[in-house]
C-alpha angles and dihedrals in degrees: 000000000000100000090041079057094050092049081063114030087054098056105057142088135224127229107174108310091330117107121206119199117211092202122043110244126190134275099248100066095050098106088045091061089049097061099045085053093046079166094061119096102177128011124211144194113238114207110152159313127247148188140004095313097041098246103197109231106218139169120198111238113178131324128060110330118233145149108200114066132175108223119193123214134167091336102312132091136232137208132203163125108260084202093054113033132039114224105178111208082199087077095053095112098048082058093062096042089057095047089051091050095054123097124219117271094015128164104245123193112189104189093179093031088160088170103331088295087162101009122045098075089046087053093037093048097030099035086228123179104248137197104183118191117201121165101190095089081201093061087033088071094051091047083064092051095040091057097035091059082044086054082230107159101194129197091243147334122223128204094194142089115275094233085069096056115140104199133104134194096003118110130075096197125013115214110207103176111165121092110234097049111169134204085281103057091054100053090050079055098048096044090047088050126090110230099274102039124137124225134204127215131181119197135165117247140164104268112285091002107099100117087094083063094045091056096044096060096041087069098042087053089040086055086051105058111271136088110227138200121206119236115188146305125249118199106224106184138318098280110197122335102305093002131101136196105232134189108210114191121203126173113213131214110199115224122234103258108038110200108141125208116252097222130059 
């Protein structure tokens, strides 16, 4: 029993008091779980995420059933519905890269704000102005809660998609934090950004191999108005077998006439 119990107590994350197994165990240690976690309210199975939005695929497995949690991190709280919205703790230290980039008082675009995944500790620690974007009107709700208990008083909050952003010359720093951005998506970044932003794009590569990626937006921010050099790559997390979750940073300088090409 005891080593049935470790294959599954070690492969698991917290969110709140709400424990997510990576691996379905049977009924019959449940209870088990439970007491070596005696922080633990409710257990889950984690299967999966899908879509566009990253709809987490769960099953309740034992404990109290819910659907809304309060997560703490680094000092600031989350809510959410874990149905409903992905928040990935793999990405824990990013979020604590990016809260230690950005300067104080910074104009802060988040065009995938989901709720506050990768903004909300920058605004919190660094009092930046943010304009969060989130298009899932459920995680757009929690996105409201979540910055009303941080006392974080944005600049907006946006229910559309990001593609669809009216705004020009504004951000500082342009947070683009899903996965599968098109050209779209970067000409609404670079229009939004001030000459001299820097944007932030995650894509998935094969380990070590992210320059295709590199070249790629270069040329999409390069279509939309703006010449770009690239900064650095950070490594977030292994992201499925022979694949990694980058964060790839450009600053932009906007060209003189700034008329973008409509195709990519």
């Amino acid at each position: 029993m005891t080593e049935v119990l470790t294959v599954y107590t070690k492969n698991y994350f917290r969110l709140g008091r709400t424990l997510f197994l990576r691996c379905k165990p049977p009924p019959d240690i449940i209870s088990k779980i439970l007491e070596i976690h005696p922080w633990a309210d409710a257990i889950y199975f984690y299967h999966s995420v899908s879509g566009e939005s990253r709809h987490p695929k769960i099953t309740f497995l034992g404990g109290k059933e819910k659907s809304l949690i309060q997560h703490r991190e680094n000092g600031v709280i989350y809510i959410f519905d874990i149905f409903q919205t992905m928040f990935s703790p793999g990405n824990q230290n990013l979020r604590k890269i990016l809260a230690e980039e950005v300067s104080e008082n910074e104009k802060l675009l988040d065009m995938f704000a989901a709720v506050g995944n990768l903004s909300l500790q920058p605004s919190v620690k660094k009092s930046c102005h943010l304009i969060a974007v989130e298009k899932n009107v459920h995680t757009y709700k929690s996105l409201l809660r979540t910055l009303k208990v941080n006392r974080i008083h944005p600049v907006a909050v946006l229910n559309i998609d990001s593609r669809r952003l009216n705004l020009e010359n504004w951000a500082d720093r342009v947070l683009m934090g899903y996965h599968n951005v098109d050209f779209q998506h970067v000409r609404s970044a670079v229009k939004a950004a001030k000459s001299g932003a820097i944007l932030h794009l995650h894509p998935i590569a094969k380990h070590g191999n992210y320059h295709e990626w590199v070249y790629l937006y270069k040329i999409w921010i390069q279509n939309s108005g703006a010449h770009s050099t690239f900064l650095k790559a950070t490594h977030v997390k292994k992201f499925s077998p022979g694949q990694s979750h980058y964060m790839l940073d450009f600053r932009i300088e906007k060209l003189v006439s700034d008329n973008s090409s409509e195709d990519n």
